[in-house]
N, C-alpha and C positions, 0 to 999 in steps of 0.2 A: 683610884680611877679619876678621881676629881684635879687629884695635881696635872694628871695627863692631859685634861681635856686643857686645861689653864696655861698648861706649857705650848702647846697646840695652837691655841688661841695669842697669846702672848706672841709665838712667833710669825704666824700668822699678820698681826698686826705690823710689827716691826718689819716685814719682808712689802707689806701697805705702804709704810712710810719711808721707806728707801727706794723703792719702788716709783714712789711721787718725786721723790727728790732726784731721783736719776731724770725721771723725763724734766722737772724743771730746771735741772741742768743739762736738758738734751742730749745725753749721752746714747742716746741710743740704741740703747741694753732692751732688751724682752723681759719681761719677768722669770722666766727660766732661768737665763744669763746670769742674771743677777742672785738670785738662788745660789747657783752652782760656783758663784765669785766668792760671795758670801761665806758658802762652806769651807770653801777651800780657806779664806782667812783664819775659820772655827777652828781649823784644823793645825792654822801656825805656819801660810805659806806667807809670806812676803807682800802685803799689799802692794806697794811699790814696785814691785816686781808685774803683779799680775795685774797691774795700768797699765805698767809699758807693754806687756804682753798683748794686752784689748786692745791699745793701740797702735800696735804695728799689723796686728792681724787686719785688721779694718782698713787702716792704710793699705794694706797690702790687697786685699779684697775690692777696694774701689778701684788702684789704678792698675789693679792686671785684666787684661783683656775678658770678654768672655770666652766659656771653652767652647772650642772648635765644634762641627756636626761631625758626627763619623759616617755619614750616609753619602 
């Protein structure tokens, strides 16, 4: 039970310090975002891949208009 708490804590920590390091790289990420980037690497996708991914979405996300009123 103790390794649990430890791995917990551990990642915890590390999700801390990436966390700091993305806002002082400004990136812009949430801590969720970042979580869920994070895993997806655990998991063996392509970091390089999923910057470009965060970055076109965002791009993509600033210069399209807002969506329309349907009223």
């Amino acid at each position: 039970m103790d390794s649990d708490m430890e791995a917990a804590k551990t990642a915890r920590e590390s999700l801390d310090l990436a966390f700091h390091m993305s806002n002082l790289l400004d990136t812009g990420l949430d801590r969720h975002t970042l979580s869920v980037l994070i895993a997806l690497c655990d998991l063996g996708l392509n970091p390089e891949a999923l910057a470009a991914l965060v970055k076109e979405l965002i791009t993509q996300t600033s210069t399209s208009p807002p969506p329309s009123s349907l009223t």
